[in-house]
C-alpha positions in Angstrom: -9.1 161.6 52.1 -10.5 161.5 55.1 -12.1 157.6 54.6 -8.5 157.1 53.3 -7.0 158.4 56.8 -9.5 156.1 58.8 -8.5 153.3 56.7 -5.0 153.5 58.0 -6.2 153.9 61.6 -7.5 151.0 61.4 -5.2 149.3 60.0 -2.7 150.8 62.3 -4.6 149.6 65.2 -5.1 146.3 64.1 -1.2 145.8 63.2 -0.4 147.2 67.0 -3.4 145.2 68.8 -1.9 142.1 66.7 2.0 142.6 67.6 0.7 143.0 71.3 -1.2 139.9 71.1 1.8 138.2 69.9 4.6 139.9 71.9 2.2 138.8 75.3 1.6 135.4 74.0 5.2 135.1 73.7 6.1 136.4 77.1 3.3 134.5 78.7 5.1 131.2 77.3 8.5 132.0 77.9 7.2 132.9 81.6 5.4 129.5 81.8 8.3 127.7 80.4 10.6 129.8 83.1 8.3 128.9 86.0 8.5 124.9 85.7 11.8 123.4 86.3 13.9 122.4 84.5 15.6 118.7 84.2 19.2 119.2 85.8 21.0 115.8 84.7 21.3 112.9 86.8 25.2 113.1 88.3 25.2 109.2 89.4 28.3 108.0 90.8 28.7 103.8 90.8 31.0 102.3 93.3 33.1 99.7 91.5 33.1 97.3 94.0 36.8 95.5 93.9 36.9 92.0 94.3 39.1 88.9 94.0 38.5 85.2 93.4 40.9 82.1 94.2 41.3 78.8 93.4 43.5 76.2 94.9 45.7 73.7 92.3 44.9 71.1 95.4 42.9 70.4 98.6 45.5 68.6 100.0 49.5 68.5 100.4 52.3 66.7 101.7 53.7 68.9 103.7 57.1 70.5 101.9 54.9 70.6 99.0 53.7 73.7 97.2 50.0 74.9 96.1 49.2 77.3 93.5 46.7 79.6 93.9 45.0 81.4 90.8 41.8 83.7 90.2 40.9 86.5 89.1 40.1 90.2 89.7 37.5 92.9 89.3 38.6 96.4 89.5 41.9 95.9 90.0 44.5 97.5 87.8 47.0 95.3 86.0 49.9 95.3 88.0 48.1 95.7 91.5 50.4 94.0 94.3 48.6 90.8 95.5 49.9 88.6 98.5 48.8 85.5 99.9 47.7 85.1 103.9 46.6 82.0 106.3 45.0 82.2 109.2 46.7 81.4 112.2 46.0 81.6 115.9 42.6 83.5 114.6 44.9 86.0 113.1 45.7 86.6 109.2 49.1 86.9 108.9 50.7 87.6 105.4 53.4 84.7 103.4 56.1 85.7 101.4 54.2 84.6 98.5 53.4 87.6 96.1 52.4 88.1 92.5 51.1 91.1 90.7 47.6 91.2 88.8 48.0 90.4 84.8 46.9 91.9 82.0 43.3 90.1 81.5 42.6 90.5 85.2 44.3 87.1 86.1 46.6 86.1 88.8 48.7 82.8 89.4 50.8 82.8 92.8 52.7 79.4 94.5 53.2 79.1 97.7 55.1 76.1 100.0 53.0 74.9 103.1 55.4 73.3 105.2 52.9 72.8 108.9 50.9 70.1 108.9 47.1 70.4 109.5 44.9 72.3 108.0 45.9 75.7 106.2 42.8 78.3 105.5 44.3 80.6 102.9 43.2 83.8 101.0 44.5 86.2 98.4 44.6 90.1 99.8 45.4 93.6 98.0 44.5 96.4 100.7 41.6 95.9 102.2 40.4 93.6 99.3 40.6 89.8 99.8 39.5 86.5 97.9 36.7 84.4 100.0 38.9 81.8 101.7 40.4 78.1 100.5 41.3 75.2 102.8 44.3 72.7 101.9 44.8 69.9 104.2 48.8 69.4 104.6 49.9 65.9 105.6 
């Protein structure tokens, strides 16, 4: 009995010594895992950058006569209010011409130039406006 008794010791011992190994082992990884950082997700945030294009029907006009401009938009919700503007005495001043931005991000708005010379003109919404177009009215 007593060899019998010793046998269980040991065996006893060996079961504990093992389940120590393994419960250590296991907080040793979970510490290392604990002590490297961890990812955190990227939060980018992308500036949609709003922007409108134009296109004049013509370059030139007799004066009376009216010229459509058309383009179209990024980042601009349908229905947007766009006007038109010219540039006069170094200053852009806005023309009753109006439209609204279409489904499809398109745009078509006519205006009459009645001065003659030379008109620079440009489609605005806020502070976002078209690169600008020059007709020549005669």
């Amino acid at each position: 009995m007593h060899a019998n008794l010793r046998h269980r010791c040991v065996r006893t011992l060996a079961a504990g010594a093992l389940s120590a190994a393994l419960v250590s082992a296991g907080t040793a990884a979970a510490f290392a895992a604990g002590a490297a950082p961890t990812p955190s997700p990227t939060h980018t945030t992308h500036t949609m950058t709003k922007s409108i294009s134009v296109k004049a029907s013509h370059s030139s006009v007799k004066a009376g006569q009216s010229v459509t401009l058309t383009g179209r938009t990024a980042h601009l919700a349908a229905g947007t209010k766009l006007t038109v503007q010219h540039l006069r005495n170094g200053k852009w001043t806005t023309l009753r011409a109006t439209t609204v931005v279409k489904k499809g991000d398109t745009y078509t708005v006519t205006t009459k130039l009645a001065a003659k010379g030379t008109e620079h003109l440009r489609v605005v919404s806020g502070p976002t406006h078209s690169r600008t177009v020059t007709v020549h009215v005669m």
